[in-house]
N, C-alpha and C positions, 0 to 999 in steps of 0.2 A: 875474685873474692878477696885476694891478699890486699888489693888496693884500696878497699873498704877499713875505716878504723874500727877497731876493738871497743865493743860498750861495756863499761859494767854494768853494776845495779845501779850505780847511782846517776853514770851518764848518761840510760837510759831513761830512768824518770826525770831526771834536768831535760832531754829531748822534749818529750815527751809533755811538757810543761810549756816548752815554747812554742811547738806545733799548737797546744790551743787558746794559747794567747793569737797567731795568728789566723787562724779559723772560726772560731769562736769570740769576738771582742766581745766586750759588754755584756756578758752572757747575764747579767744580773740586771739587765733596762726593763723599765715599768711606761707603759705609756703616760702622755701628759696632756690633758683634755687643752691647756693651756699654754703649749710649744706653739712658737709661730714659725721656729727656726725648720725648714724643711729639708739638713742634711742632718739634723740629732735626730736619734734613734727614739726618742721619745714622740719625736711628732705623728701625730692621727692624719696619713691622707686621706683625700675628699671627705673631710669632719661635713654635716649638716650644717650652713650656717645661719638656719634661721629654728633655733632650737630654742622651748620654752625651758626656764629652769622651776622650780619647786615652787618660788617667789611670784613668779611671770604666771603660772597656773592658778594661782592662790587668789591671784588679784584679778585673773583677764575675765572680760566680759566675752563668752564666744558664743558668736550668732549663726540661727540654722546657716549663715547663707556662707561661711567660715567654709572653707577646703582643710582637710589633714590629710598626709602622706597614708597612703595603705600599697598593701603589697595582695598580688594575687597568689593561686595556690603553685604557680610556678616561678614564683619569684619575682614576676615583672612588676614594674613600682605605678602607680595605678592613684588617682587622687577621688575621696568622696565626700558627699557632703557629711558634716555633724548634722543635720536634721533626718538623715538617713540612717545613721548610728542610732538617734532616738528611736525613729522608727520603727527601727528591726529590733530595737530592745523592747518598744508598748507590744508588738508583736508578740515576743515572747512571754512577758508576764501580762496582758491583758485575755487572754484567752480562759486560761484557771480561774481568775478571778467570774469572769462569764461564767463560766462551767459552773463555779459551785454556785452563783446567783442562780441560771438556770434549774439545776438540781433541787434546791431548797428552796426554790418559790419566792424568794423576796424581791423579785422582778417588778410581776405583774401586782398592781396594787389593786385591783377590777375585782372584788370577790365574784364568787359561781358559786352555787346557780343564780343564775340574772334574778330580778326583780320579777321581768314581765316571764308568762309560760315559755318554755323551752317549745314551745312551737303557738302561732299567732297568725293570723289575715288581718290586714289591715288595708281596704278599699281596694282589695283586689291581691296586694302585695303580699306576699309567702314570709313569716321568716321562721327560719327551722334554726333551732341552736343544737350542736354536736355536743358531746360529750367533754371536751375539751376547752368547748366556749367558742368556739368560732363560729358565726351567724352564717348561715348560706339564704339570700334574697333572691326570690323571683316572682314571674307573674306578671299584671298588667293592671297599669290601674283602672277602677270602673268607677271614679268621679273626681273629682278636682280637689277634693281636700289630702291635704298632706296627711301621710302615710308614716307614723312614727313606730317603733320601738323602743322601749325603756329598757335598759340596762340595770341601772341602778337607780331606786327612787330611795333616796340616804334620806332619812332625819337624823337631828342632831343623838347623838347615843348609837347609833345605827351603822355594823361594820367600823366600829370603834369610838373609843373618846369624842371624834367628831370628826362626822361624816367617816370618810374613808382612811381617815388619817393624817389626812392633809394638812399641811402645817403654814399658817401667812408666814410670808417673806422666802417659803424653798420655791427651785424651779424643780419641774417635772416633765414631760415630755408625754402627748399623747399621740397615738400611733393606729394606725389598721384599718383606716378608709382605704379601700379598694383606690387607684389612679384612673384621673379622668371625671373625679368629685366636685364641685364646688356648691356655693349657695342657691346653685338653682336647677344641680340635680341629685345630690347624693353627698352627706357627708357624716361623721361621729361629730356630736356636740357634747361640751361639759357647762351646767350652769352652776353658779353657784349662790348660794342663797336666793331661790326662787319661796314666794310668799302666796299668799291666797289672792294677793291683789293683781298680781302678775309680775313684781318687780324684780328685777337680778342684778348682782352685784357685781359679778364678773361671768363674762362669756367664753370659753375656747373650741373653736372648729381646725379639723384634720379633715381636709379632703383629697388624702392620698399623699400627700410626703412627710406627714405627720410636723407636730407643732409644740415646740416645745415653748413655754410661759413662765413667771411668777406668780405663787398667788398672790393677790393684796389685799384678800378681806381676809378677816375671823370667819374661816370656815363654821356655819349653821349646819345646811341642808344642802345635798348636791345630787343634781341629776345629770344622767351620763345618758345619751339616747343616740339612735338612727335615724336622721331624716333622710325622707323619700320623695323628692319636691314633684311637680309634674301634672298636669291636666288629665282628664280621663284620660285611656290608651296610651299612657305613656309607658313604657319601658324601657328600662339598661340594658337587659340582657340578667343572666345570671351574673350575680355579685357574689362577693364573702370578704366579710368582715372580718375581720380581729382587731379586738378590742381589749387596748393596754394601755396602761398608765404607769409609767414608772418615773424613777426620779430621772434628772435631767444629767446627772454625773454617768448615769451608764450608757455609753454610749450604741453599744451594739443594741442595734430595732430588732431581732430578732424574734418574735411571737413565742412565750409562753403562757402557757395556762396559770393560772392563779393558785397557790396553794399557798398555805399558813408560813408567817414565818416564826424561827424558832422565839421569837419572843411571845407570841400568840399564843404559840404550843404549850410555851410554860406557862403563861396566864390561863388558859385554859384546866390546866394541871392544874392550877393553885385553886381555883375556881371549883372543881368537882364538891358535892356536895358527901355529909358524911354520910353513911351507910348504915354506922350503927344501930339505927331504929330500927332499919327494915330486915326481912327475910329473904333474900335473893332469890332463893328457888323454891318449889312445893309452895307456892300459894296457886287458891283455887279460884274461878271465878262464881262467887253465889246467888252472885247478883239477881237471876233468875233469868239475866236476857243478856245478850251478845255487848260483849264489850267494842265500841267500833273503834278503828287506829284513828289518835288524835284526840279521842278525851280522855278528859284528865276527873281520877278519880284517887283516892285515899288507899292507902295498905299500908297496917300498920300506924296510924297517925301521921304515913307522909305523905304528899300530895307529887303521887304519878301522872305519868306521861305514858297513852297504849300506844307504843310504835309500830303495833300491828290489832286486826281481829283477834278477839281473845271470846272462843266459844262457849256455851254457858257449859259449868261444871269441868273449863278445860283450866288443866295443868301449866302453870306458864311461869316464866323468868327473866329477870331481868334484863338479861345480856340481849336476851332475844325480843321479848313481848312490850319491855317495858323503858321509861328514864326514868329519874331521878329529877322532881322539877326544882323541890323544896324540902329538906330535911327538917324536923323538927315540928311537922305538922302546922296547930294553928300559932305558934310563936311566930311564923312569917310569914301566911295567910295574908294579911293585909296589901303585902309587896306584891304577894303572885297574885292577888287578886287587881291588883293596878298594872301590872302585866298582862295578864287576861283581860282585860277591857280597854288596852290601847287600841287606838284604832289604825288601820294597816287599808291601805292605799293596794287594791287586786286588782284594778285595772282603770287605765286613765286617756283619754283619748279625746274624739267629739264623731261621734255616730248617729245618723238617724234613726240606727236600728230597724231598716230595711230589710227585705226577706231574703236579700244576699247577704247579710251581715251577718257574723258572729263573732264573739269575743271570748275570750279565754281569761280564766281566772290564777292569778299566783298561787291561790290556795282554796281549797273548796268549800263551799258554805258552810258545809257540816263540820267544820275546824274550826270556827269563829267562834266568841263567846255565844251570842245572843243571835247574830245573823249579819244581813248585808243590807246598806244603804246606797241606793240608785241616784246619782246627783245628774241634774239635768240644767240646762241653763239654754240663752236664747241664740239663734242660728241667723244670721244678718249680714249684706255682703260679703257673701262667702266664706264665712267665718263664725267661730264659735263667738261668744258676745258674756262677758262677765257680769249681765244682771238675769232677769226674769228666772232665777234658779227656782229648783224644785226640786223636792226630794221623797222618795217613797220608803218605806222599811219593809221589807221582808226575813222573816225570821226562820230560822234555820230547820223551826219543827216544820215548815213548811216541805223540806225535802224530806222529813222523819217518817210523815201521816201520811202526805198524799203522793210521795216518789218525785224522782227527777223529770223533767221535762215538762211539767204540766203551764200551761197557758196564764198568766195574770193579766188585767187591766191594769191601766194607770192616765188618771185626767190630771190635766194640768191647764193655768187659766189664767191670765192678765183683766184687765181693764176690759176690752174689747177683743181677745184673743183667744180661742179654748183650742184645744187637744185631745188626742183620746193614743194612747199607744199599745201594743200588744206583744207581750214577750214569752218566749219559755227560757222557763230557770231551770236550768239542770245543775249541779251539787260543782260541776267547774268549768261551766260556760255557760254564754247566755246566746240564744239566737233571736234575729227579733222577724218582723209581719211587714210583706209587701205594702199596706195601707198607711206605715207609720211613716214614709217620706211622701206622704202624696201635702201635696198643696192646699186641696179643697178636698175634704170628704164629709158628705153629708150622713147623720145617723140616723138607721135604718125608722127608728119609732120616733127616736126625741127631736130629730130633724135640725140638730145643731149642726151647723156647719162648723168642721174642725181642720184649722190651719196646723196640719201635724209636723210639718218642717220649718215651724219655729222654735222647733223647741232637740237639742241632741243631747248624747248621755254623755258625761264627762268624766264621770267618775264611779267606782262600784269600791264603798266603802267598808271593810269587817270590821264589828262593831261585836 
């Protein structure tokens, strides 16, 4: 120990000074992104050397087919595409976007209930609609004429501004043919601006991977239907449809049901009629007979709506029994009375009205202003024929007096061609008479021979 020198205070922290000068140098070095020198303390080894700076990002053009450096969750350095970074990010924000589309209905643009009956025969062919709108078809056909279903029979005003809402120049996407469709077994059809002459302006068919379009007319009138192509005995097997039309921006097909969107909801809202005249509750019925659901009669000076039987002397109220058509009585009569007497399209086809046939009505006679008109036209290589029309009127006291189902006549007659048909009208369907597809039938006294399959029904009009 004696051969060790003596420290003070002060040679010990002089030591102590030069020890970390030589252990510590440059205790104050900052890297230098920009050192090329590789024994200064500043230089980055293995710097990146294909590095974007701020400038280089701001200005590059980078394409899905670009590689960038990634690393995995263990550290290993790993290369993927930029179109896969997109990808996983539509991932994650296109889904919620979905969700609340799905949720709040502004998907499907198809309003429900369909046009045609939520259940229909058409030459055999079944179709039943769910509650949700999805069409289930089956059955077999029993003749050669095509086997439609109507969807939507739009006029202008009708499920919005016009048509469905549809706007020239957007694309849309229609969707929910069953696969395995095309022109000559099975597909969803859109026309648009169909006229009495037969003419259409734009066509779009989906027979099964759906089709997305432009429109390029001014939306008028648009019909959305099922064809069912096939000779007698033909069948697919069971089908189901869904039937949607959305815009062409969303891209998941995913099938939802049609409900209001919120802008509807608020039109609708603004729309409601005032209340103030009328009594909501405790009105009686005095009338002396059976209020039936569907006419429209007066309380208070306003012009209701019965949305049910209201029995005589019974108690009823709004929420329950009744609508609201028009407020203000006869100050806007004139309007609800030109709404009352539009005429509405219950069923459209081309039938012999054979003793197999029956047809189903959108709405039942006894809801119509005045009653229903029977359009009839002429039946010619195998097909419906847009002359020799004919039209018969039945009026709705007809179901009042004498009940549903009862039997009517109806002659119809060209130059050299007469007819004789027989139907029963029930209040929301018609069935028709074994005799009315015959070729030749001679009458029993008047000994007219009647060519009765010249002539099919086309149309069953409320008037």
């Amino acid at each position: 120990m004696s051969n060790f020198p003596r420290l003070d205070e002060t040679g010990l922290t002089h030591l102590v000074d030069k020890l970390a000068e030589k252990i510590l140098p440059n205790k104050n070095v900052q890297s230098d992104w920009n050192e090329s020198d590789s024994t200064s303390d500043a230089y980055i080894k293995n710097k990146p050397s294909n590095v974007y700076t701020t400038n280089d990002i701001a200005s590059a053009t980078i394409n899905d087919t670009d590689y960038i450096p990634m690393s995995d969750a263990n550290g290993n350095r790993k290369k993927t595409l930029w179109s896969n970074i997109v990808n996983k990010l539509k991932s994650i924000f296109n889904p919620p976007v979905a969700d609340i589309v799905n949720v709040y209905g502004a998907k499907n643009l198809i309003p429900y209930p369909y046009d045609q009956p939520n259940f229909s025969v058409q030459n055999g062919i079944t179709f039943n609609v769910d509650s949700d709108g999805v069409i289930s078809v089956t059955g077999t056909k029993n003749n050669n004429n095509l086997s439609q279903y109507y969807i939507v029979l739009s006029e202008a005003g009708k499920h919005g501004s016009n048509g469905l809402g549809i706007e020239r120049g957007k694309s849309y996407t229609l969707s929910g043919c069953p696969s395995g469709g095309s022109n000559s077994t099975y597909q969803i059809r859109i026309i648009f601006n169909y006229d009495a002459e037969g003419y259409i302006k734009q066509t779009v068919v989906d027979t099964g991977n759906g089709k997305t379009f432009t429109v390029n007319v001014d939306v008028a009138n648009i019909r959305i239907m099922i064809d069912y192509f096939g000779d007698s005995g033909t069948t697919y097997g069971n089908l189901t449809f869904k039937p949607m039309l959305r815009l062409a921006s969303i891209e998941d097909n995913t099938y939802v049901p049609y409900a209001k969107t919120n802008k509807q909801l608020t039109d609708d809202s603004a729309n409601k009629k005032d209340l103030t005249n009328i009594t909501a509750t405790g009105a009686t019925n005095t009338t002396g007979s059976q209020i039936t659901s569907g006419t429209y009669f007066y309380l208070n000076d306003t012009l209701v709506k019965a949305k049910a039987n209201i029995a005589v002397n019974a108690t009823f109220t709004l929420n329950t029994n009744y609508e609201i058509v028009t407020a203000g009585g006869l100050n806007n009569l004139t309007s609800q009375i030109s709404n009352l007497t539009q005429n509405k399209i219950l069923w459209e086809g081309a039938m012999f009205m054979a003793g197999n046939q029956s047809i189903n009505l959108s709405q039942q006679i006894s809801k119509q202003s005045i009653g229903i008109v029977l359009c009839w036209s002429a039946f010619e290589s195998s097909s419906a024929q847009n002359y020799d029309f004919a039209y018969h009127f039945i009026p709705k006291s007809h179901i009042q007096f004498f009940g549903s189902g009862k039997g009517i006549d109806f002659s119809m007659e060209t130059e050299n061609i007469a007819a004789h048909k027989y139907l029963y009208i029930f209040d929301d369907h018609i069935t028709g008479y074994d005799s009315n597809a015959s070729s030749s039938s001679t009458g029993l006294y008047s000994k007219i021979v009647h060519t009765n399959n010249h002539w099919v029904l086309r149309q069953v009009i409320g008037v």
